[in-house]
Backbone as JSON Lines, residues from 0, in Angstrom:
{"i":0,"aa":"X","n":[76.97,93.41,84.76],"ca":[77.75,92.24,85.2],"c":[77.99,92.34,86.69]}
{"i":1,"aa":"X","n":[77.32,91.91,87.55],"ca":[77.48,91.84,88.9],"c":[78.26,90.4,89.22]}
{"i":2,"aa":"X","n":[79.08,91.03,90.14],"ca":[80.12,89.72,90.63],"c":[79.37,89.19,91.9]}
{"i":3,"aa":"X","n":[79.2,87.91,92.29],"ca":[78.57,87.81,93.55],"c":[79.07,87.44,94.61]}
{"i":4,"aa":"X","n":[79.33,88.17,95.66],"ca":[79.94,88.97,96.64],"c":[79.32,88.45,98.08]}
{"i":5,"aa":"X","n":[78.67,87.45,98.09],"ca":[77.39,87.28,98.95],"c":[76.59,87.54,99.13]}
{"i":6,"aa":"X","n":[75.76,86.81,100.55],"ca":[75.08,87.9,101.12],"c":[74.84,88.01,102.64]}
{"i":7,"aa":"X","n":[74.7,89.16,103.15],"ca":[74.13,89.31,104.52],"c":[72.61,89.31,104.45]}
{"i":8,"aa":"X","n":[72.48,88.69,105.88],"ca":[71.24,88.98,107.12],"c":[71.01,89.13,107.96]}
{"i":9,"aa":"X","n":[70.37,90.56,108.08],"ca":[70.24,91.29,108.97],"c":[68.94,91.63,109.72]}
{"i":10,"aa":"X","n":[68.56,92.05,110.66],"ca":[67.3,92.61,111.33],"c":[67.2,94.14,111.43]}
{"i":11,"aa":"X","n":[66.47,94.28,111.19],"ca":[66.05,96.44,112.11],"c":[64.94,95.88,112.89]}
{"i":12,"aa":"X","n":[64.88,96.55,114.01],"ca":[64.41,96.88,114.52],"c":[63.93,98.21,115.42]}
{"i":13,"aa":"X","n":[62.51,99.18,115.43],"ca":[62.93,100.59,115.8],"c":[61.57,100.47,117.06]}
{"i":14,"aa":"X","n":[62.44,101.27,117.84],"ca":[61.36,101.79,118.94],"c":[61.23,103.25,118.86]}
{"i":15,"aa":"X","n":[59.99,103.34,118.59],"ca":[59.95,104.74,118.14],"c":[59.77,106.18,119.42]}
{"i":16,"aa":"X","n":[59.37,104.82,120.63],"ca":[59.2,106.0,122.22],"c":[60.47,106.05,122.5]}
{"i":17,"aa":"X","n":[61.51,104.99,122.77],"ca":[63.18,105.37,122.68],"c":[63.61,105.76,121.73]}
{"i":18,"aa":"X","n":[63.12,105.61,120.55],"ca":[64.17,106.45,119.76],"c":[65.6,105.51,119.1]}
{"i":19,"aa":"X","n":[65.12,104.38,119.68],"ca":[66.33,103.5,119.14],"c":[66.06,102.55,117.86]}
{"i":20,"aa":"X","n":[67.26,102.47,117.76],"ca":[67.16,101.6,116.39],"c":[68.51,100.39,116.41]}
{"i":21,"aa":"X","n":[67.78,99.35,116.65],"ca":[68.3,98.12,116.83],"c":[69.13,97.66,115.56]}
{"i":22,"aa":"X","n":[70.07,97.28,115.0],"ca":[70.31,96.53,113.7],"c":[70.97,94.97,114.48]}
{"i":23,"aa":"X","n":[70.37,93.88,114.31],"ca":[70.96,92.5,114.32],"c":[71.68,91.8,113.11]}
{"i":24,"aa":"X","n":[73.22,92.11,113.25],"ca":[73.54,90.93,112.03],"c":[73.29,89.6,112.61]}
{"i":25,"aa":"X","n":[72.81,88.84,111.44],"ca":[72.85,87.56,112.25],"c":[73.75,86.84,111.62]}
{"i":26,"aa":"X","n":[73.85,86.82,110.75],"ca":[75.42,86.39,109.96],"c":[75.18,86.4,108.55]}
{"i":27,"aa":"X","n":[76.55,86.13,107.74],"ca":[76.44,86.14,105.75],"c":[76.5,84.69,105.41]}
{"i":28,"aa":"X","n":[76.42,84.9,104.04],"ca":[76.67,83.31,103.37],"c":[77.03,83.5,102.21]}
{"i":29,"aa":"X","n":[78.05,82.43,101.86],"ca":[78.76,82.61,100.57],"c":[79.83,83.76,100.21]}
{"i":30,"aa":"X","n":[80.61,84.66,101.49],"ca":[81.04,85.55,100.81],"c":[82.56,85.29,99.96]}
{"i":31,"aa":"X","n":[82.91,85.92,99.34],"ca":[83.65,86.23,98.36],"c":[84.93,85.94,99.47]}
{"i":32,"aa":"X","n":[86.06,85.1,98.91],"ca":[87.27,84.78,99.47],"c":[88.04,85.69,99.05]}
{"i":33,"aa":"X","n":[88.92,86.51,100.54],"ca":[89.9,87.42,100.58],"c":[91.43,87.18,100.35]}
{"i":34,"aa":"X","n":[91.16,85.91,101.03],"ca":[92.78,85.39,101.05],"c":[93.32,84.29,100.86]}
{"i":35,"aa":"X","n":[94.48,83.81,100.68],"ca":[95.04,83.24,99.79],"c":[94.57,81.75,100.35]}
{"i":36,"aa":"X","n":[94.19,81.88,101.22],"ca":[93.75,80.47,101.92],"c":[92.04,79.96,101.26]}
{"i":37,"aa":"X","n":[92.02,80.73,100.56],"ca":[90.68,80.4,100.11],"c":[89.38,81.27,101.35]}
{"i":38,"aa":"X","n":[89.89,81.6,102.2],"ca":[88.74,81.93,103.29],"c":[88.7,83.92,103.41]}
{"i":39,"aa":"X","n":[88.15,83.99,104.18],"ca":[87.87,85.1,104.72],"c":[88.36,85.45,106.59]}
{"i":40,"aa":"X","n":[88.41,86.7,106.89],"ca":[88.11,86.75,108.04],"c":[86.84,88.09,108.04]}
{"i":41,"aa":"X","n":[85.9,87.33,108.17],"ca":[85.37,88.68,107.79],"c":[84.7,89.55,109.46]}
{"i":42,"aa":"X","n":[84.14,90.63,108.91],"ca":[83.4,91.33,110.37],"c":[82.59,92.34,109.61]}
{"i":43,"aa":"X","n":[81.65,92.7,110.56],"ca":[80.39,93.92,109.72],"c":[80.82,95.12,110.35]}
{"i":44,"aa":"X","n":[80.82,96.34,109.12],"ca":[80.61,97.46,109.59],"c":[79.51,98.28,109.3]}
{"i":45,"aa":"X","n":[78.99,99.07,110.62],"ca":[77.72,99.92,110.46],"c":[77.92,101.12,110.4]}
{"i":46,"aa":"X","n":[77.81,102.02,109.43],"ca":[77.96,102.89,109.35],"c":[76.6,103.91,109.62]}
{"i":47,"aa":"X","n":[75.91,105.21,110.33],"ca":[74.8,105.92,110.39],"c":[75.01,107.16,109.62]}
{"i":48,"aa":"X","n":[74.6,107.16,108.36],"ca":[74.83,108.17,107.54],"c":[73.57,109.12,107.8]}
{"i":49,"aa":"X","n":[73.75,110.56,107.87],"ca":[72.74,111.65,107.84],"c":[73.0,112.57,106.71]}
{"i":50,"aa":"X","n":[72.42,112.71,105.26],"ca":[72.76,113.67,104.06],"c":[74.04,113.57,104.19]}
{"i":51,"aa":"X","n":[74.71,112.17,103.89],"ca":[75.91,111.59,103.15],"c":[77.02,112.1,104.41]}
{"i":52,"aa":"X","n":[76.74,112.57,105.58],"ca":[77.6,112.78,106.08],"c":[77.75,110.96,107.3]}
{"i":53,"aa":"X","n":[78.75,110.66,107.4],"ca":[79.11,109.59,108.94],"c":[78.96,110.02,110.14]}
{"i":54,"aa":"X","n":[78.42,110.04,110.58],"ca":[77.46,110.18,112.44],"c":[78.42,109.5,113.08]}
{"i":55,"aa":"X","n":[77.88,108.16,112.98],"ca":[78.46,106.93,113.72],"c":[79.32,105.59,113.31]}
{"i":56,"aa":"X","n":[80.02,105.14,113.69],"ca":[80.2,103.3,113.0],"c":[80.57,102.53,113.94]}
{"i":57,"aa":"X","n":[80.16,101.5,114.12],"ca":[80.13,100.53,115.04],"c":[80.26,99.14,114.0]}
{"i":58,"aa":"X","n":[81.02,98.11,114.79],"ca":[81.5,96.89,114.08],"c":[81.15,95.96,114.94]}
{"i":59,"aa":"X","n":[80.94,94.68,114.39],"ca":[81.13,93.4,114.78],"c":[81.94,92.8,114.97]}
{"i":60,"aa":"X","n":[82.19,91.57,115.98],"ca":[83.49,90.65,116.18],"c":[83.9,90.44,114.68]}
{"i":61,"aa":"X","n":[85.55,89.96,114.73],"ca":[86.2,89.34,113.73],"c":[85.76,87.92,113.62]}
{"i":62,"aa":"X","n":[85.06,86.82,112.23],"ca":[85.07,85.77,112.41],"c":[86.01,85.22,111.53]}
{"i":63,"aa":"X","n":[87.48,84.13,112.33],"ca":[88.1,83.79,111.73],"c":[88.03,82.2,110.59]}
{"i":64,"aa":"X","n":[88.72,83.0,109.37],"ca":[89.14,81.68,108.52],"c":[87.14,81.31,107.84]}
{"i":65,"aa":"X","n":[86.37,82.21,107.62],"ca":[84.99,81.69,107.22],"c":[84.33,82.94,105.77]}
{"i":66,"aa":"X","n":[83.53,81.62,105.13],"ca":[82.6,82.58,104.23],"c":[81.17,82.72,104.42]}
{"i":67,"aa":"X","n":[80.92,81.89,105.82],"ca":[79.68,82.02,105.98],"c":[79.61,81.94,107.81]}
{"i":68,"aa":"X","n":[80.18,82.93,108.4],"ca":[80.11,83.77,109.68],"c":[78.57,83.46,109.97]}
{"i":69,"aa":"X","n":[78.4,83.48,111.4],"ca":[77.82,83.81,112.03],"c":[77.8,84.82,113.54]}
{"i":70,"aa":"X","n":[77.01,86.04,113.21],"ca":[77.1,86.36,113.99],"c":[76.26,87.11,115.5]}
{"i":71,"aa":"X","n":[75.07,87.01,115.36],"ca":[73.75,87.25,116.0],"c":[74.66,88.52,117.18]}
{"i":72,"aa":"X","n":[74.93,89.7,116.59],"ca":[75.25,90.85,117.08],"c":[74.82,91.93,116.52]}
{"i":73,"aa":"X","n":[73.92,92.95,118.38],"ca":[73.22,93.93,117.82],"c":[74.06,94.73,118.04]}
{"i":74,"aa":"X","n":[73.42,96.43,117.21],"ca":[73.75,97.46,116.74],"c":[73.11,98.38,117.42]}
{"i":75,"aa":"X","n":[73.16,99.46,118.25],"ca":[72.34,100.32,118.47],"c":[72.28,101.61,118.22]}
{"i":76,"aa":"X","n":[71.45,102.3,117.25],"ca":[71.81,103.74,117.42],"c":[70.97,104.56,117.89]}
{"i":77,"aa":"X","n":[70.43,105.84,118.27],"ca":[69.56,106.42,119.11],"c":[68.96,107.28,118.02]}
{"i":78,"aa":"X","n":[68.34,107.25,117.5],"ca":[67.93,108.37,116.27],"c":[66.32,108.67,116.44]}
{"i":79,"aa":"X","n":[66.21,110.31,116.93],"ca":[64.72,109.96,117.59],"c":[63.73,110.17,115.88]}
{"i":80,"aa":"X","n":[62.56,109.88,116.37],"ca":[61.8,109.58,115.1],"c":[61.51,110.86,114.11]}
{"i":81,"aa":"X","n":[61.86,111.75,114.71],"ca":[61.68,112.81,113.4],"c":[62.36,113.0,112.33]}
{"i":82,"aa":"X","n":[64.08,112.32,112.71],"ca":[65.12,112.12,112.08],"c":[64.93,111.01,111.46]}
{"i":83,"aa":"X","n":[64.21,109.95,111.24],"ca":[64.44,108.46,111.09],"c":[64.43,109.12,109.14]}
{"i":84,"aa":"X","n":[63.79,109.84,108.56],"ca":[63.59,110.0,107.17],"c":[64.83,110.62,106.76]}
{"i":85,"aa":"X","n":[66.26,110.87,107.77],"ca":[67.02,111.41,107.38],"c":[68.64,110.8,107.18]}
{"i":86,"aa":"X","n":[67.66,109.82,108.1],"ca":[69.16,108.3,108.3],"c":[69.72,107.65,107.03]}
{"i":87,"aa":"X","n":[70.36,106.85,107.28],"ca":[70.48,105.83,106.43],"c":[71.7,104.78,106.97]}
{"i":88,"aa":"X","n":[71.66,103.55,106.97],"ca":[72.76,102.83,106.76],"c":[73.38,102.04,106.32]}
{"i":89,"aa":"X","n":[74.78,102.32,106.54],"ca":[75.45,101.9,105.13],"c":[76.25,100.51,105.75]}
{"i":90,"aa":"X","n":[76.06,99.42,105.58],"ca":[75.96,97.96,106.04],"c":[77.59,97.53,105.22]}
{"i":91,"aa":"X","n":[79.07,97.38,105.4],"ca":[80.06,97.0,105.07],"c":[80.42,95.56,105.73]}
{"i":92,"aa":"X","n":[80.4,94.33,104.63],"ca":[81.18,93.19,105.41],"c":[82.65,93.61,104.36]}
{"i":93,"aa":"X","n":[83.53,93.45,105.51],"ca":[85.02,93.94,105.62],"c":[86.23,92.4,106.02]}
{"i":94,"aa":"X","n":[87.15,92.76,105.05],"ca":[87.92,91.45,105.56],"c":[88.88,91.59,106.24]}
{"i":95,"aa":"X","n":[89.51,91.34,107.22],"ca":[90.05,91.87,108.32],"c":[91.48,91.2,108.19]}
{"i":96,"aa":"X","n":[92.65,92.05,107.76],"ca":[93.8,91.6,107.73],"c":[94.89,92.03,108.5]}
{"i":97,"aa":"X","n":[95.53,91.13,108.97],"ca":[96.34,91.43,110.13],"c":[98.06,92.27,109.37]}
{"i":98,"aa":"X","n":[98.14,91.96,108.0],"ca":[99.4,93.23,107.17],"c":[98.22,93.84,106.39]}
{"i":99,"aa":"X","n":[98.71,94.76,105.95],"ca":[98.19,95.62,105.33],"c":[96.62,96.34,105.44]}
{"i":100,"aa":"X","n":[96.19,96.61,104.72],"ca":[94.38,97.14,105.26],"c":[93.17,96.12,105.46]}
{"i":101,"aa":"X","n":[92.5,96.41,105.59],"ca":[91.41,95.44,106.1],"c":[90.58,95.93,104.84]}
{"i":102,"aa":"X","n":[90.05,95.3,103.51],"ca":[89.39,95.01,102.5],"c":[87.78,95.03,102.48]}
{"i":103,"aa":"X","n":[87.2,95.51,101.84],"ca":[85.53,95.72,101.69],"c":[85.46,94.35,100.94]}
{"i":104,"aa":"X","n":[84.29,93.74,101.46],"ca":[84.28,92.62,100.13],"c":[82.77,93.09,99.88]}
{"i":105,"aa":"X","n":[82.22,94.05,100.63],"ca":[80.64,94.08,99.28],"c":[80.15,95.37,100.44]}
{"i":106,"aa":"X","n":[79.08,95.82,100.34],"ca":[78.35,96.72,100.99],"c":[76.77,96.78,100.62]}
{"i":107,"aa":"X","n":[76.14,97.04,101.66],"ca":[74.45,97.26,101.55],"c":[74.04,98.37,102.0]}
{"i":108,"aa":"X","n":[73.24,98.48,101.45],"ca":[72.41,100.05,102.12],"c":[70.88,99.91,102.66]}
{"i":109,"aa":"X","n":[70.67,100.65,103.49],"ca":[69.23,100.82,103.71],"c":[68.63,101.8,104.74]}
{"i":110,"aa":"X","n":[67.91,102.22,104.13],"ca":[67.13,103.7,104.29],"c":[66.14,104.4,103.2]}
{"i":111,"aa":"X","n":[65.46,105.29,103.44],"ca":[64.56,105.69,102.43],"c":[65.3,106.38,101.43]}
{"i":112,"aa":"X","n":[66.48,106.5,101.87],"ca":[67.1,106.67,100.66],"c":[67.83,105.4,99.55]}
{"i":113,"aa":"X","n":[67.89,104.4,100.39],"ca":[68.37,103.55,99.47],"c":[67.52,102.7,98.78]}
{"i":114,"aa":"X","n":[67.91,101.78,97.74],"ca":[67.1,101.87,96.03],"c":[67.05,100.21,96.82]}
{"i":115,"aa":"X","n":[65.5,99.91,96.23],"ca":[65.2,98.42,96.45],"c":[64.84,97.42,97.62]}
{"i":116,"aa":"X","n":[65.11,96.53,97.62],"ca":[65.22,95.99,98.71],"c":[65.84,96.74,99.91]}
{"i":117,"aa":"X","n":[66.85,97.91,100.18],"ca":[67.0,98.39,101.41],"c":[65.92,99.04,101.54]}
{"i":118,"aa":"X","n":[65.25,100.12,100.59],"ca":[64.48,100.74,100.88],"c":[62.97,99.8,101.74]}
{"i":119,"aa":"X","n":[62.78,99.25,100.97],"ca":[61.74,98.26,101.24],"c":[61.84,97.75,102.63]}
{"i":120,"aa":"X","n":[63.14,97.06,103.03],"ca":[63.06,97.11,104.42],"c":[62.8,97.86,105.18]}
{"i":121,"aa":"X","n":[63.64,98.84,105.38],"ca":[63.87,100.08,106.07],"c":[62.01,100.46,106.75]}
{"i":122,"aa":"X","n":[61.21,100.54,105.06],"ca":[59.79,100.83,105.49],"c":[58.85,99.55,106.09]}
{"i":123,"aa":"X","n":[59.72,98.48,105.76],"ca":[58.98,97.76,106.42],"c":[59.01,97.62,108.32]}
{"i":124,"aa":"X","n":[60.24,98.25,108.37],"ca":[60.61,98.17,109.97],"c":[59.76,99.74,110.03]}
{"i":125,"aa":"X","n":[59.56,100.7,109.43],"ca":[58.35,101.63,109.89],"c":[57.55,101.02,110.03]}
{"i":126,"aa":"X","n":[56.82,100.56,109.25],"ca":[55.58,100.06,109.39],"c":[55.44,99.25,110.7]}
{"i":127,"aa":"X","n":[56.24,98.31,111.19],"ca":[56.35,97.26,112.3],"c":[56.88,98.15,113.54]}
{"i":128,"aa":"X","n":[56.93,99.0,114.33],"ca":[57.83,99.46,115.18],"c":[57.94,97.99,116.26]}
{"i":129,"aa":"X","n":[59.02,98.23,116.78],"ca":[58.92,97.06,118.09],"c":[59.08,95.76,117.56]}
{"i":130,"aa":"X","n":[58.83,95.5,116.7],"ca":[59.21,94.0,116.03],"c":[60.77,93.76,114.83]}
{"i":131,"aa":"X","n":[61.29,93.23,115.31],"ca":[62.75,92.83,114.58],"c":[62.16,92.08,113.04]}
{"i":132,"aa":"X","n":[62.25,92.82,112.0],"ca":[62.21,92.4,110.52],"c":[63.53,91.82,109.94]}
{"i":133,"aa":"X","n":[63.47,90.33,109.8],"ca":[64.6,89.92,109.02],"c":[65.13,89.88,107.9]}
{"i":134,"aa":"X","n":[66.0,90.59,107.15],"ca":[65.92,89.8,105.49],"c":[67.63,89.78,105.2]}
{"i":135,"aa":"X","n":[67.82,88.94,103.95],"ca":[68.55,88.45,103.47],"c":[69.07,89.73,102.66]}
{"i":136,"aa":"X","n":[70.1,90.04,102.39],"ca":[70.57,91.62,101.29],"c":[71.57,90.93,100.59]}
{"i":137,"aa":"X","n":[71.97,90.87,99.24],"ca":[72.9,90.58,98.61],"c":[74.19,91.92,98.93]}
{"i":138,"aa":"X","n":[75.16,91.28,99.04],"ca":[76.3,92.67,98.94],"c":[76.46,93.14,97.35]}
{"i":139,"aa":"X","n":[76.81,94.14,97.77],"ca":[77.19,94.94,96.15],"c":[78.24,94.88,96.11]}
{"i":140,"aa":"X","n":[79.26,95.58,94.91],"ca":[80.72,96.17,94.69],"c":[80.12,97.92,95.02]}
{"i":141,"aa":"X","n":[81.54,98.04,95.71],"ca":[81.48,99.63,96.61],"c":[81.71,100.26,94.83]}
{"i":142,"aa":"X","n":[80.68,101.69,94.6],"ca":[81.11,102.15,93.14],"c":[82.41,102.65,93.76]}
């Protein structure tokens, strides 16, 4: 029974002579209403996981009062290519509340470690270095 939570779209992009690795949200659609107003405020978090440990996290602007944000903001992390089979990231749209905590409303993954469609991307941005691969990811419920 999956609840549906939205979804994001996102880009990778990797340069494999820098060593960088681009992520573009470009924005979600349909996500799941946080607050009592019927809306969201939502924002993305990037998390750079290495063997389950957090490296890095970097976020996106807050977009207010919306379930379908836009936000065409990149991500950069430096991960040179020998490491790239060791990455992973862990993609959080978060609802951003001004009392109390700021709320997960779904999460994505992608890396060769993650199952499906992340994985699939992930190799598809190997396969492409230098070119920004777009796709659509449904959010999950965090287990």
């Amino acid at each position: 029974e999956s609840v549906d939570l939205g979804e994001i779209m996102f880009s990778l992009c990797y340069l494999p002579t820098a060593g960088r690795l681009t992520l573009t949200v470009i924005k979600c659609r349909n996500l799941k209403a946080m607050d009592i107003t019927g809306y969201s405020d939502p924002y993305v978090k990037v998390s750079l996981l290495c063997d389950g440990r957090r490296l890095k996290k970097k976020k996106t602007t807050i977009k207010k009062n919306t379930l379908n944000p836009t936000y065409n903001e990149a991500i950069i992390f430096d991960i040179p290519p020998e490491n790239m089979d060791q990455v992973s990231l862990l993609i959080s749209v978060m609802d951003y509340d001004r009392v109390g905590h700021n709320e997960i409303i779904g999460v994505c993954r992608v890396g060769l470690t993650a199952e499906g469609l992340g994985r699939d991307h992930w190799n598809e941005m190997l396969a492409y270095p230098r070119k920004p691969i777009a796709h659509w990811h449904p959010l999950l419920e965090v287990k």
